[in-house]
TORNU-6121 format. One record per residue: y, x, z of N, C-alpha, C in turn; residue in one letter; residue number from 1. Coordinates in nm, 4 decimals. Layout:
[[Y,X,Z],[Y,X,Z],[Y,X,Z],A,NUM],
...
***
This chain:
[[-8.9222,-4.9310,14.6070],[-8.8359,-4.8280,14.5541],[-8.7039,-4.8222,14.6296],X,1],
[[-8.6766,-4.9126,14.6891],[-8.5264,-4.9319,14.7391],[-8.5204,-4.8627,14.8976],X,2],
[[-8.6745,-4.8949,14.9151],[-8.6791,-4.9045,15.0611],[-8.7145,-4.7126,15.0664],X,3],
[[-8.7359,-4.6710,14.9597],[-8.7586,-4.5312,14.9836],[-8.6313,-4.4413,14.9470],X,4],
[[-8.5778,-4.5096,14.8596],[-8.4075,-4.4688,14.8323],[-8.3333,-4.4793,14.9210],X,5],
[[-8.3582,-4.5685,15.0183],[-8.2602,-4.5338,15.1421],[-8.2461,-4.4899,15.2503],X,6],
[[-8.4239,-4.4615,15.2760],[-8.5061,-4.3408,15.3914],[-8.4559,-4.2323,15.3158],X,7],
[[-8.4720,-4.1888,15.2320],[-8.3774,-4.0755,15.1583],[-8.2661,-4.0340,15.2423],X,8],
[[-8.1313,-4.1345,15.2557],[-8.0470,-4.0757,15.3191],[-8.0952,-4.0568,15.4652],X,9],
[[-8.0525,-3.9288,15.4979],[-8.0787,-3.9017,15.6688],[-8.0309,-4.0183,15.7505],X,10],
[[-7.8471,-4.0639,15.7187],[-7.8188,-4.1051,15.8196],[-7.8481,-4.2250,15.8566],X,11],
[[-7.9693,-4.2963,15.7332],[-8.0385,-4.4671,15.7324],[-8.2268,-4.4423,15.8538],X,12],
[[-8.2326,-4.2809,15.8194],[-8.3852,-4.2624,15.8684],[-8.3353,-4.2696,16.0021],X,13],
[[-8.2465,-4.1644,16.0300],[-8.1908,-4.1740,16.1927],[-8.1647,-4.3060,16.2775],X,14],
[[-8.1050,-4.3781,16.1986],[-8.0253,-4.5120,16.2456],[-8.1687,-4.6098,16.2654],X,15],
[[-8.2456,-4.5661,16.1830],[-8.3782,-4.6627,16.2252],[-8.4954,-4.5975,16.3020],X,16],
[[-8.4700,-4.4683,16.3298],[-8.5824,-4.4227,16.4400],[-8.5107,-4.4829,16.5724],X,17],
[[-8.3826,-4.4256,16.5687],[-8.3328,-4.4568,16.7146],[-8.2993,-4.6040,16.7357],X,18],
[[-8.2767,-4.6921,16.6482],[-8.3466,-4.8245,16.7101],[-8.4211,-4.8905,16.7367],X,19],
[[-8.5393,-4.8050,16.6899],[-8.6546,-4.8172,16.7176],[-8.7065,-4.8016,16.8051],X,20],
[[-8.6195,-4.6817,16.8619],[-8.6809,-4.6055,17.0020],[-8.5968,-4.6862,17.1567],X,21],
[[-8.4931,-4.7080,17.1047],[-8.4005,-4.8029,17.2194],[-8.4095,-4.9627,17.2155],X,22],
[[-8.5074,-5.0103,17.1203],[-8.5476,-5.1214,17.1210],[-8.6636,-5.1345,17.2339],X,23],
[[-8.7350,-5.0478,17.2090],[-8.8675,-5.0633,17.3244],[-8.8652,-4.9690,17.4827],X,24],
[[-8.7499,-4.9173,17.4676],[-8.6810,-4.8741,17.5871],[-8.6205,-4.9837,17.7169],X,25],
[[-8.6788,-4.9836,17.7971],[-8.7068,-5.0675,17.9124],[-8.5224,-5.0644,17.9444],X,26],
[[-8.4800,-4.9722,17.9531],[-8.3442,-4.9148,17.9869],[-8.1992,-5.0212,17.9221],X,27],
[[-8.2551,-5.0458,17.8258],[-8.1628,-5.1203,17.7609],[-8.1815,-5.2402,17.7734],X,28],
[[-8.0247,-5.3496,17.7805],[-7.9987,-5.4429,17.8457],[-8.0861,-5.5312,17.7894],X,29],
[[-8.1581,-5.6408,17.8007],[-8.2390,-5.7335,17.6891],[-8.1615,-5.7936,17.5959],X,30],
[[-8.0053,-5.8451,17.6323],[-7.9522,-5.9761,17.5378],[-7.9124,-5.8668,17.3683],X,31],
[[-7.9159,-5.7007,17.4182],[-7.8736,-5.6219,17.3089],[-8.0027,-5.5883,17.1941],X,32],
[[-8.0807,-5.6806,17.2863],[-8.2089,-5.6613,17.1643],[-8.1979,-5.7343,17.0688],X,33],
[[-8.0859,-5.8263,17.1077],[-8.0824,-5.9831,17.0117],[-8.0697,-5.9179,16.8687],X,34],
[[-7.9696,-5.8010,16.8486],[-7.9457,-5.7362,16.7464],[-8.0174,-5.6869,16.6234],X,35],
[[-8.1235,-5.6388,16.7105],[-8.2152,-5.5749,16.5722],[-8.3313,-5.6837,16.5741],X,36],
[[-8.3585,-5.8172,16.6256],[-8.4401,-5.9061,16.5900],[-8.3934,-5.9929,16.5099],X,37],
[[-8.2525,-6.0342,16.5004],[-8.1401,-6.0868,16.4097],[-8.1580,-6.0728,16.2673],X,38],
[[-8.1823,-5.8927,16.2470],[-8.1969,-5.8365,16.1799],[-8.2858,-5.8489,16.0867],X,39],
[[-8.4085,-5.8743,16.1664],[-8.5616,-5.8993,16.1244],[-8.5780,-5.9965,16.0713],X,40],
[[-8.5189,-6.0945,16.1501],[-8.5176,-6.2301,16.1002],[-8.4148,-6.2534,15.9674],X,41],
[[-8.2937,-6.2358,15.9420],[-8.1964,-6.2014,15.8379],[-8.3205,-6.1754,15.7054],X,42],
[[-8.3956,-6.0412,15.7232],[-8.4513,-6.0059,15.6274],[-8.5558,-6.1211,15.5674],X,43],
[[-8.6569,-6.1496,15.6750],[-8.7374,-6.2571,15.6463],[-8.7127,-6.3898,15.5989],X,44],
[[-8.5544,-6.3934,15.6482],[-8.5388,-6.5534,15.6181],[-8.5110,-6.5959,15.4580],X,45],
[[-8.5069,-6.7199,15.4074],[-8.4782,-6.7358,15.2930],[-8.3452,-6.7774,15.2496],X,46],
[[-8.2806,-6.7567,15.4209],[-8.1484,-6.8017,15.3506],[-8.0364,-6.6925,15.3808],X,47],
[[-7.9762,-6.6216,15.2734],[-7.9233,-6.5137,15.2187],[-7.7606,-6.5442,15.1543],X,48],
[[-7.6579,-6.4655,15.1671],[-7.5544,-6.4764,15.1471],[-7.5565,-6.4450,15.0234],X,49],
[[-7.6354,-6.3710,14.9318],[-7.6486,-6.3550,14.8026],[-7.8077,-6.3540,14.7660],X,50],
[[-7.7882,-6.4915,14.6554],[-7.9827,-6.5210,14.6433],[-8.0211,-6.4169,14.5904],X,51],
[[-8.1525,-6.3782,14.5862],[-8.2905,-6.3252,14.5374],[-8.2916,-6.3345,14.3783],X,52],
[[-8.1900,-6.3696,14.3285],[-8.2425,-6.4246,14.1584],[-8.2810,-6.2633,14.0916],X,53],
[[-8.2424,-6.1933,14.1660],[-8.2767,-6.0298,14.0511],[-8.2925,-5.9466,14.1431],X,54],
[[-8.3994,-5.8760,14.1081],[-8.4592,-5.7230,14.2118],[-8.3427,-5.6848,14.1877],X,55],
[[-8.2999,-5.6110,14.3265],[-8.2129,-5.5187,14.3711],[-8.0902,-5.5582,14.4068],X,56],
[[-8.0470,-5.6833,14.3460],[-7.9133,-5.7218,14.3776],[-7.8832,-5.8073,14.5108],X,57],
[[-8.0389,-5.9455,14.4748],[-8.0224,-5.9928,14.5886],[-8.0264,-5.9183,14.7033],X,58],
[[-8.1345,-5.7583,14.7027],[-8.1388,-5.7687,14.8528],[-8.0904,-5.6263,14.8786],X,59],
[[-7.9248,-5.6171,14.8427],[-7.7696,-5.5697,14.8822],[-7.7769,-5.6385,14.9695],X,60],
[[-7.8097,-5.7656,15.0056],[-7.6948,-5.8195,15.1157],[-7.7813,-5.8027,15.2456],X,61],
[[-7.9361,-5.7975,15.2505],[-7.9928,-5.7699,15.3151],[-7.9910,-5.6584,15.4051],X,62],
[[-7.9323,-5.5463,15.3142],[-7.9658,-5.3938,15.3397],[-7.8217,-5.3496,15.4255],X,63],
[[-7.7515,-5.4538,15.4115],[-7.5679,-5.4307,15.4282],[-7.5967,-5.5332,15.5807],X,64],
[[-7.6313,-5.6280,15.5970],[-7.6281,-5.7313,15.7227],[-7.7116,-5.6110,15.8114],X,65],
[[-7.8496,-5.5820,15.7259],[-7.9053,-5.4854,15.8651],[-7.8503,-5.3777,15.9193],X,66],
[[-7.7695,-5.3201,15.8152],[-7.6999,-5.1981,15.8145],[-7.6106,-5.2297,15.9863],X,67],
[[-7.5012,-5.3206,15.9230],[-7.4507,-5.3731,16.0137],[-7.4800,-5.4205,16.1876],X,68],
[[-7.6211,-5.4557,16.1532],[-7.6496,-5.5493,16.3242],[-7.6975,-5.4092,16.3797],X,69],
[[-7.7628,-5.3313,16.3184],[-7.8413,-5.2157,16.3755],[-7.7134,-5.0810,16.4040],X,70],
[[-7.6199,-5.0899,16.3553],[-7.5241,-5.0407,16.4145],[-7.4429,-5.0698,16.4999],X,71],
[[-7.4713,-5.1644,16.5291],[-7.3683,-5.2258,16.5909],[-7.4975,-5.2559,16.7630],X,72],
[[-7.5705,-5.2506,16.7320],[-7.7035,-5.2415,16.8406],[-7.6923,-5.0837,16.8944],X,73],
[[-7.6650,-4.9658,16.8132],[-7.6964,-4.8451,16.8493],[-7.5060,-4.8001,16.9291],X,74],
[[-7.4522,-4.9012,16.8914],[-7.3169,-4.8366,16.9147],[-7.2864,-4.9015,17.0911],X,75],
[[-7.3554,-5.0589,17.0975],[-7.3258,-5.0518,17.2006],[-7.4582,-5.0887,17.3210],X,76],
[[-7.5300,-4.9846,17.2789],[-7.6157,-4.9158,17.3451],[-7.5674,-4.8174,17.4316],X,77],
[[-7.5939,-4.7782,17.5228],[-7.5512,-4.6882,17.6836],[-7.5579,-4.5276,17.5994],X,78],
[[-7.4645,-4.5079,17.5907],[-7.4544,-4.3410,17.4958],[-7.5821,-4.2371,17.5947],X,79],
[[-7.5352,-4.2406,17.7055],[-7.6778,-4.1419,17.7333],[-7.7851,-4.1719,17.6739],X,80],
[[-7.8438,-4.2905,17.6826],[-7.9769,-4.3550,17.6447],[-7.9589,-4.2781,17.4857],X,81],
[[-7.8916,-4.3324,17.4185],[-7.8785,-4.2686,17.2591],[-7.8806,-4.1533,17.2329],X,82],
[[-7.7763,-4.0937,17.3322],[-7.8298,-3.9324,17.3141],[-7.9895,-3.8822,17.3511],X,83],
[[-8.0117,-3.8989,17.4358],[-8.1710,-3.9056,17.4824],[-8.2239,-3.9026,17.3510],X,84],
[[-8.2319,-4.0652,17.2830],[-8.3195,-4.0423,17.1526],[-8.3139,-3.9457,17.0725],X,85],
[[-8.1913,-3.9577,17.0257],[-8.1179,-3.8635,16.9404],[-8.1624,-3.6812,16.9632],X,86],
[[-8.1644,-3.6772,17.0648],[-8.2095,-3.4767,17.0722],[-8.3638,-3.5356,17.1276],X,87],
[[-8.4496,-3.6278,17.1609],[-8.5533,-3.6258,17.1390],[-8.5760,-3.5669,17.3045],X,88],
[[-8.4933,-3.5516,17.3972],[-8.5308,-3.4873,17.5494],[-8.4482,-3.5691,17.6195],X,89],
[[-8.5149,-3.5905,17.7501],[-8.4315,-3.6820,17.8593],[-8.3249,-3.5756,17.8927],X,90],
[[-8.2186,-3.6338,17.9647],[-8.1147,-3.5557,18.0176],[-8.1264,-3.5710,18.1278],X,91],
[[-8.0692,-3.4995,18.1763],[-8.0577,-3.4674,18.3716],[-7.9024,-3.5805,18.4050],X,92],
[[-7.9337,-3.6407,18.5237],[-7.8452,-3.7301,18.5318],[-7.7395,-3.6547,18.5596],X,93],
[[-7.6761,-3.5506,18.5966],[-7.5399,-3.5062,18.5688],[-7.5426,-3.4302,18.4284],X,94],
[[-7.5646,-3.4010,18.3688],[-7.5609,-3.3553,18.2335],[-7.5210,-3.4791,18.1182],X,95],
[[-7.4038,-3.4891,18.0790],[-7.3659,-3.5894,17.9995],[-7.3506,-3.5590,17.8704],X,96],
[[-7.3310,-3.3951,17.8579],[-7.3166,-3.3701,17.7383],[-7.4278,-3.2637,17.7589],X,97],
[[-7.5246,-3.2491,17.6070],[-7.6391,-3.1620,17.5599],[-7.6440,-3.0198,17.5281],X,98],
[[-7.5382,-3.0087,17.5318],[-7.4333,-2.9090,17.3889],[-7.3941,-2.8174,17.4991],X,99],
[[-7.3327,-2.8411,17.6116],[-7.2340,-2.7784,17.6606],[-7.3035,-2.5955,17.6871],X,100],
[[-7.1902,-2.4974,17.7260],[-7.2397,-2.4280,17.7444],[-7.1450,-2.3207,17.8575],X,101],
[[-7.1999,-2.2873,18.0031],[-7.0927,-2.2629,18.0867],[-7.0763,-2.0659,17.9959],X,102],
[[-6.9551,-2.0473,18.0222],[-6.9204,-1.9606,17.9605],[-6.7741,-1.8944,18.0307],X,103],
[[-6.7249,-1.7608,18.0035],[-6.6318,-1.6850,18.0899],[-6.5514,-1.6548,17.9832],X,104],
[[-6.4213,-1.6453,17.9915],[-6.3336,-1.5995,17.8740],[-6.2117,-1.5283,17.9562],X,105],
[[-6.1303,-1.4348,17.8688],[-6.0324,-1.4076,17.9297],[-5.8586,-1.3505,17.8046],X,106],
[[-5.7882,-1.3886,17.8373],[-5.6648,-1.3700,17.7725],[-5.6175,-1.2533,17.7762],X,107],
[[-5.5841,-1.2164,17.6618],[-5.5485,-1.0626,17.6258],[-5.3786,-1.0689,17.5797],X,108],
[[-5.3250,-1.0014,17.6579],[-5.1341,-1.0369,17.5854],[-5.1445,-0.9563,17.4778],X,109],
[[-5.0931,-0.9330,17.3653],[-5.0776,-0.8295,17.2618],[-4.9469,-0.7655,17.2979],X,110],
[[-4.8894,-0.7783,17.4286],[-4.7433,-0.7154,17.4659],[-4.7837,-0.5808,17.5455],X,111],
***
């Protein structure tokens, strides 16, 4: 139940596709993998900053440590690489931003 309450929020589904996807991405440095296996392990292990004695409470601290390592994995991850995941298309190596759009404008005086 918990684990579907928090795929719920977008910005927990996002945060775990794209580490998902920059985890098995050749591109990224190896020692930054340490992060989301930390993670794995955190969850699995039995030893917890707040015990297990009651569904839902103990595993706050779980959901808050992963929260944490897996952000902290996606943040200092190579931003192109992230963007990549993120719009789901490789970028062209001069193209840094996805968004951009070349465009002509011109200034009008009201005098």
């Amino acid at each position: 139940m918990l684990v579907r309450m928090l795929l719920a929020i977008p910005f927990v589904g996002q945060l775990l596709r794209v580490s998902w996807l920059l985890f098995w991405d050749r591109r990224v440095f190896p020692l930054l993998k340490i992060f989301p296996l930390a993670a794995v392990l955190y969850v699995i292990s039995p030893v917890d900053f707040l015990r297990d004695f009651k569904l839902g409470i103990g595993q706050i601290d779980d959901v808050i440590v992963t929260g944490i390592l897996l952000t902290l994995f996606v943040v200092l991850a190579p931003r192109k690489l992230v963007s990549e995941h993120l719009h789901g298309r490789k970028l062209d190596d001069d193209d840094d931003e996805p968004d951009a759009i070349d465009g002509k404008y011109r200034y009008v005086d009201k005098e």
